[in-house]
C-alpha positions in Angstrom: 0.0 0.0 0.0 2.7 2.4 0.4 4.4 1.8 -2.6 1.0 2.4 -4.1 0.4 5.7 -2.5 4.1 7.0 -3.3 2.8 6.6 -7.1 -0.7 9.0 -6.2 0.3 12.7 -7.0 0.1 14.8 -3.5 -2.9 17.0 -4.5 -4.9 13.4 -4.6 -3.4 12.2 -1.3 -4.3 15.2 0.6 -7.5 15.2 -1.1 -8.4 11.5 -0.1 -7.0 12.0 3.7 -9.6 15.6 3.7 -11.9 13.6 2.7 -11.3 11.2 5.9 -11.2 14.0 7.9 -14.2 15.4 7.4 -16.7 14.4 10.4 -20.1 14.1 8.5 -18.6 12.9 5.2 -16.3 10.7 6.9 -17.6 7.5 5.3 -18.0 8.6 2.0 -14.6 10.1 1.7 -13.2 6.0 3.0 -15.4 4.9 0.1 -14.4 7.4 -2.6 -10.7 6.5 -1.2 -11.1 3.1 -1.4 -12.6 3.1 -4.8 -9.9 5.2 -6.2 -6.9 3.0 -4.7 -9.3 -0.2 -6.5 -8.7 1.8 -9.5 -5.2 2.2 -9.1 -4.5 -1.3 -8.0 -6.3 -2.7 -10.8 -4.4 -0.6 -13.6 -0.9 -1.9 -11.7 -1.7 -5.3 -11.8 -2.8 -5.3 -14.9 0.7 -4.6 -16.0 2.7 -7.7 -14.2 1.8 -11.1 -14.3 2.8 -14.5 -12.1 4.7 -16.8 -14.9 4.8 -20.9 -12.9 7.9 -22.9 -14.1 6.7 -26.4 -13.8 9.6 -29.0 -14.0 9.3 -32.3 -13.9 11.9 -35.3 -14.3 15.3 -36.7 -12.5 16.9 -34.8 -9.9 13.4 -32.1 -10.1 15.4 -29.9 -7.6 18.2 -29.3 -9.1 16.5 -29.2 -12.4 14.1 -26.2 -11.1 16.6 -23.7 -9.6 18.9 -24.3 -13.3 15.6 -23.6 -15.0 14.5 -20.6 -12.6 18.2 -19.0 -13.3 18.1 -19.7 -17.1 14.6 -17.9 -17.0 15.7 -15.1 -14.6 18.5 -14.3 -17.2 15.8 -13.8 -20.3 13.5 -11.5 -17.8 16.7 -9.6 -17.3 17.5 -8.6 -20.6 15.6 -6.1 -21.7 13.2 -3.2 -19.9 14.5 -3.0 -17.2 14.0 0.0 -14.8 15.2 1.2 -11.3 13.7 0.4 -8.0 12.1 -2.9 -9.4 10.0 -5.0 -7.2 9.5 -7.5 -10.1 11.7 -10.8 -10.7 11.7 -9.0 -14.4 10.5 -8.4 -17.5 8.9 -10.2 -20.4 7.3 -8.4 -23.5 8.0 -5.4 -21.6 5.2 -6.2 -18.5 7.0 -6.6 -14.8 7.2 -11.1 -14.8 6.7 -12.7 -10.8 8.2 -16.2 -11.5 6.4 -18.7 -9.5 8.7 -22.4 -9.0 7.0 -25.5 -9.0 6.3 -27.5 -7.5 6.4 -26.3 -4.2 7.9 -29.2 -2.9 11.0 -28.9 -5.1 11.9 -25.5 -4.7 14.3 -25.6 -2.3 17.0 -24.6 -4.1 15.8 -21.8 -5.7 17.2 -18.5 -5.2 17.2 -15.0 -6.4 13.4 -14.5 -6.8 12.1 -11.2 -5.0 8.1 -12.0 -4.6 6.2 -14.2 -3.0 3.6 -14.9 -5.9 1.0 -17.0 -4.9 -1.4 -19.5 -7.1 -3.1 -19.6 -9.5 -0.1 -18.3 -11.5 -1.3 -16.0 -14.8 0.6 -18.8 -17.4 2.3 -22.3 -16.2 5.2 -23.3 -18.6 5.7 -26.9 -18.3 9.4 -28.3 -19.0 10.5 -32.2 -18.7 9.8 -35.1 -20.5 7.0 -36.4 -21.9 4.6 -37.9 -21.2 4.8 -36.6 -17.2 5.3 -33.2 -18.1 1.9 -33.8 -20.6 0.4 -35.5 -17.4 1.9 -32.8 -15.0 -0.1 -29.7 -17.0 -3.5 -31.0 -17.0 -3.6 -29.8 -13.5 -3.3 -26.2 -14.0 -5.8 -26.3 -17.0 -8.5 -25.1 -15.9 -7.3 -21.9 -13.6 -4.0 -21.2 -15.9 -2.8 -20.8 -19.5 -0.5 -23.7 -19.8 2.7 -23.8 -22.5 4.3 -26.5 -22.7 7.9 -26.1 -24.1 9.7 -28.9 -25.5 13.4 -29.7 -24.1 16.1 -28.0 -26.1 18.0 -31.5 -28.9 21.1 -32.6 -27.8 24.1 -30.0 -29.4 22.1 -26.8 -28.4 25.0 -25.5 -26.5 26.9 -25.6 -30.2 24.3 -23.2 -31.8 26.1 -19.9 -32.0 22.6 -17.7 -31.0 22.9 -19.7 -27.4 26.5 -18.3 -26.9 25.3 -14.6 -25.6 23.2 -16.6 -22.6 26.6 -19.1 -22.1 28.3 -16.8 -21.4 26.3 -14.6 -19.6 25.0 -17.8 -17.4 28.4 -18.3 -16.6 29.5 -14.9 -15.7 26.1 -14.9 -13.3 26.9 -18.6 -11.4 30.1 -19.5 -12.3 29.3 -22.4 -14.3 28.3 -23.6 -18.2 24.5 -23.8 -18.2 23.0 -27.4 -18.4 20.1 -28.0 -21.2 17.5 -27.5 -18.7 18.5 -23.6 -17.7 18.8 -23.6 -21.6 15.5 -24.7 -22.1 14.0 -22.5 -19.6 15.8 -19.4 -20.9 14.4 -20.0 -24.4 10.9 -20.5 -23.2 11.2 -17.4 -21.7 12.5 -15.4 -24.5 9.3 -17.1 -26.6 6.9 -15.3 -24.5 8.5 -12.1 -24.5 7.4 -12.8 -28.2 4.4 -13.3 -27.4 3.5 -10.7 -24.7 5.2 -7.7 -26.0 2.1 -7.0 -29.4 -0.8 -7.9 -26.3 1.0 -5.9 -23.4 -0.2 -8.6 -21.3 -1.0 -12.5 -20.8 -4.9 -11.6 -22.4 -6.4 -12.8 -24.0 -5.8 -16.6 -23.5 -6.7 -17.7 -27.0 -4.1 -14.6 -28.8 -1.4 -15.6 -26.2 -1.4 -19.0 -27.0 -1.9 -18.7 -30.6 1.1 -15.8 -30.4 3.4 -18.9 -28.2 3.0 -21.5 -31.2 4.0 -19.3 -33.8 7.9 -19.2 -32.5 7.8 -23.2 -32.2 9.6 -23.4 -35.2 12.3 -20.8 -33.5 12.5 -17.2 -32.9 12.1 -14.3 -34.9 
């Protein structure tokens, strides 16, 4: 709430608290206040959403904090701004990244919020036919992308040498296919956020996700 109120211009603040102050018109200066903070909340949420990395195969630890990094670095890259209270930025709209599952997260570091569920879109990573199996779960509550795991040799294709080298500068070592994956994934739905300035609508999103399947503009 304070964050929020830093962002209302003074003449509004000291309008609002008059408002409070007012003895007769005390409660309909709360509602007028509360309706315009609704407003204000609503147009800053509509401007971040809660992206779920859902890994699932061996060592599904170890395989979720590579995959949160690899994502973390694609958030990073571009629109970035200070005093951020986002994990980053995809398509140009602040990203919460949200590891599951739950149970597996304990590795995971370098997230800022706490985002809770249902997360906005669940990208599903891992083999098939679990990770298949894994997503039906979040169907109905979520927009679920599945991204396939990155063929053997990736690490030989010279547009994956800008995030080797940048992974390793970051955690001081090479990136397995797994933070590779992940990092791709990410950068296909800045792709596909950036023209909708959002995760909305479900059907333009997904539609927005297939067409980079084939690889990235």
């Amino acid at each position: 709430m304070s964050i929020l109120l830093r962002r209302v211009p003074a003449s509004l603040r000291r309008s609002a608290f008059a408002a409070l102050a007012g003895g007769k018109t005390i409660f309909s200066g709360v509602v007028r206040v509360a309706a315009f903070w609704m407003v204000l909340s609503g147009i800053a949420s509509a401007h971040s959403f809660t992206a779920a990395l859902l890994v699932f195969g061996e060592n599904r630890e170890a395989s979720l904090a590579e995959a949160v990094r690899g994502f973390l670095l694609a958030a990073d890259e571009r629109d970035g701004h200070a005093s951020e209270t986002s994990d980053g930025h995809l398509g140009g709209v602040d990203v919460q990244i949200l590891p599951l599952p739950r149970d597996a997260a304990g590795l995971v570091e370098g997230l800022i919020g706490s985002p809770v569920e249902p997360a906005d879109v669940v990208i599903v990573l891992g083999p098939e036919p679990a990770a298949s199996e894994a997503a039906r779960e979040y169907l109905s509550a979520s927009t679920v992308l599945m991204q396939a795991m990155l063929p053997e040799g990736w690490d030989s294709d010279d547009r994956m040498d800008d995030f080797a080298a940048r992974y390793r500068l970051a955690y001081g070592t090479a990136p397995g296919v797994m933070a590779a994956t992940a990092y791709y994934a990410a950068r296909r739905l800045d792709v596909a956020v950036r023209p909708l300035d959002g995760v909305s609508p479900q059907a333009a999103l997904q539609a927005a996700w297939q067409s980079t399947e084939a690889g990235l503009p």
